[in-house]
C-alpha positions in Angstrom: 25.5 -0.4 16.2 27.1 2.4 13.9 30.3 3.0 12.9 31.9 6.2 11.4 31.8 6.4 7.5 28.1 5.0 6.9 29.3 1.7 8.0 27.5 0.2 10.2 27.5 -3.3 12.7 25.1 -5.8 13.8 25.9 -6.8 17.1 23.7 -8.5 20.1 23.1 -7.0 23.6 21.9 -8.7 26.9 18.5 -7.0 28.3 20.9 -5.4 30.3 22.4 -3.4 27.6 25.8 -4.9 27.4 27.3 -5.8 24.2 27.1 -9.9 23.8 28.9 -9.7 20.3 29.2 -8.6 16.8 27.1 -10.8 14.3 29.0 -10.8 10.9 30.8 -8.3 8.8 30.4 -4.1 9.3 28.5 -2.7 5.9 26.2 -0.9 4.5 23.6 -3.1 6.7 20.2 -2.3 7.9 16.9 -3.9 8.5 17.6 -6.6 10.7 15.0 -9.5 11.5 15.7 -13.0 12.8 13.7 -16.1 11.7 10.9 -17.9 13.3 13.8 -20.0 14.2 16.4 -17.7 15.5 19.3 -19.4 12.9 19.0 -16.8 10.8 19.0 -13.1 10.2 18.0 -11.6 6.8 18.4 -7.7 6.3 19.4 -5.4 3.3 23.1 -4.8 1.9 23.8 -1.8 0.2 27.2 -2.5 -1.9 28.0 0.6 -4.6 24.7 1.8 -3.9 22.7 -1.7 -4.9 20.6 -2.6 -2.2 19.4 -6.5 -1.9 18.2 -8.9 0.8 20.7 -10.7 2.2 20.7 -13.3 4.9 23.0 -14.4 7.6 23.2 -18.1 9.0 23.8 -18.1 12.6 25.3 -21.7 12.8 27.5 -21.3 10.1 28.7 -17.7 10.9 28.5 -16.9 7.0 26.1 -14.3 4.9 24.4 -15.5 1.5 23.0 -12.6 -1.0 19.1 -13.4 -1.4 17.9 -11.1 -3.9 20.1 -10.2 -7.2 17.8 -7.2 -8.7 19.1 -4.2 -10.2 16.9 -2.0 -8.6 16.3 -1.7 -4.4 15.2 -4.8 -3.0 15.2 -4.7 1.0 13.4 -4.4 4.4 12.8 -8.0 4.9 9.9 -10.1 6.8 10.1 -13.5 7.2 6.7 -15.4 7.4 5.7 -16.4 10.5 6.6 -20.4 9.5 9.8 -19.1 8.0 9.6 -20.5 4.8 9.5 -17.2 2.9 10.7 -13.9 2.6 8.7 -10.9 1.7 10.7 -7.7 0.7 10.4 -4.0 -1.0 11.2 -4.4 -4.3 11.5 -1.6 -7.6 12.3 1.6 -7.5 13.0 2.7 -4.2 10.9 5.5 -4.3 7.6 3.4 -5.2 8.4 -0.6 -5.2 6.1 -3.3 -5.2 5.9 -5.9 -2.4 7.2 -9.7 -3.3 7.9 -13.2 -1.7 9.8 -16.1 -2.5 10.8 -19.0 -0.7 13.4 -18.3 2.3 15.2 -21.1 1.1 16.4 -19.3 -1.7 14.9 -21.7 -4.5 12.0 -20.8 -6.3 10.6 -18.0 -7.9 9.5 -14.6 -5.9 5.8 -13.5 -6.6 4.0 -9.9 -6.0 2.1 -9.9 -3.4 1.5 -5.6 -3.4 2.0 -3.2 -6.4 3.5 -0.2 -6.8 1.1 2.2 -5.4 3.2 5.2 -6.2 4.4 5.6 -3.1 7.4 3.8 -0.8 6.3 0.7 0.4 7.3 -0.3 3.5 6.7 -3.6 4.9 6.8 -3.7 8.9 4.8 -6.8 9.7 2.4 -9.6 9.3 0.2 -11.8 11.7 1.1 -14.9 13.6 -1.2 -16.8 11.2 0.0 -15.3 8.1 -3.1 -14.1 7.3 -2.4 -10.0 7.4 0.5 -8.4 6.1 1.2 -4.7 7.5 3.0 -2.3 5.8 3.6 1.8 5.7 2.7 3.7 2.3 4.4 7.1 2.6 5.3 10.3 0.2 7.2 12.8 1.3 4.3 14.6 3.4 2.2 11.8 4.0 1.9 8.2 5.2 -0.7 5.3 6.1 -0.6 2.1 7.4 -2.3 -0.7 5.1 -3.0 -3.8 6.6 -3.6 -6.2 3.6 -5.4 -10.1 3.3 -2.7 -12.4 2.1 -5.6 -14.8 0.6 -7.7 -11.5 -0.9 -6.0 -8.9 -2.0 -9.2 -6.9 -1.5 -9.5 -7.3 2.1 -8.0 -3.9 2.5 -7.5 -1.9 5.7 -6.1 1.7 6.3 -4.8 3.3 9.3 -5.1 6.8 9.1 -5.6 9.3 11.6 -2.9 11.8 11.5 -1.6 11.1 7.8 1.5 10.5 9.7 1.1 6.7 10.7 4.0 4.4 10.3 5.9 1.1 11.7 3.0 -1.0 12.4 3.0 -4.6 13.9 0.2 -6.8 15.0 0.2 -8.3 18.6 0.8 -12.1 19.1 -3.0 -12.7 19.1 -4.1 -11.0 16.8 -5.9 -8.3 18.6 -4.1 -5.4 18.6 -2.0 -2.9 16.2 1.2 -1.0 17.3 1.9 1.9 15.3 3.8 5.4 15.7 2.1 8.7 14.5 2.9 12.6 15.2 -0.1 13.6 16.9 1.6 17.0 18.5 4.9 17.6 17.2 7.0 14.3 18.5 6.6 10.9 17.1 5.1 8.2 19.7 3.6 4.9 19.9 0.2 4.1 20.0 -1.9 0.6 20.0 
């Protein structure tokens, strides 16, 4: 939910649309995704114009920074088991993809290299297999839907140039994705 002033308020809604409550404190939030588990949300913080991962325990009704790079580190995924987090990483204009253990402890790993364009991770299979994630300059994008276990198992979306925000279905079977194929952005699987 926004608020005036670039602030802006996680909050929950009923499938019916009315507000259930706010979920912590108003910021510079966005990205959010809840665990596997549904105790926690992670999403990126923006404070004096550093953006890291941060996460939010749902129990305990308190946030935890995640990340502590001086460059942009955001857009969260959590793995489908929930014991890592993948997130953008770099530059924010062409970052590489990383992971490291949700818990916090351990050290993160890269899992995609900067390609020279923005990275944008929006997914990954129910078996942890597949990670999906948009590759876009300013007049172009692609989906990439890349092997965890070989990073050569490459796949490429790409009808329009356009392509962004996919997701894989539960089983496996389909992609969801949004391109422009006549002047309006709409969903396609």
């Amino acid at each position: 939910r926004h608020n005036y002033g670039s602030q802006f308020q996680f909050a929950w809604f009923g499938r019916d649309g009315k507000p259930l409550g706010n979920v912590g404190n108003p910021g510079v939030l966005n990205g959010p995704r809840i665990s596997p588990d549904q105790k926690t949300v992670a999403f990126t913080r923006t404070d004096e114009g550093n953006s890291d991962v941060w996460t939010f325990d749902l129990a305990r009704a308190s946030a935890a920074r995640f990340t502590f790079g001086p460059d942009f580190e955001g857009r969260p995924v959590w793995s489908p088991d929930g014991k890592e987090l993948m997130y953008a990483s770099g530059a924010s204009e062409a970052p590489s993809l990383k992971r490291k253990p949700s818990g916090g402890v351990g050290a993160e790993s890269v899992i995609v290299n900067p390609t020279g364009n923005g990275l944008q991770l929006t997914g990954i299979s129910r078996d942890g297999h597949w990670l999906v994630y948009t590759e876009a300059s300013a007049l172009h994008s692609v989906i990439s839907i890349r092997s965890l276990e070989d990073a050569n198992k490459v796949v490429h979306v790409e009808e329009q140039g356009r392509e962004r925000d996919g997701s894989i279905s539960p089983d496996g079977r389909w992609l969801l994705y949004s391109t422009v194929p006549a002047g309006r952005r709409e969903v396609f699987v």
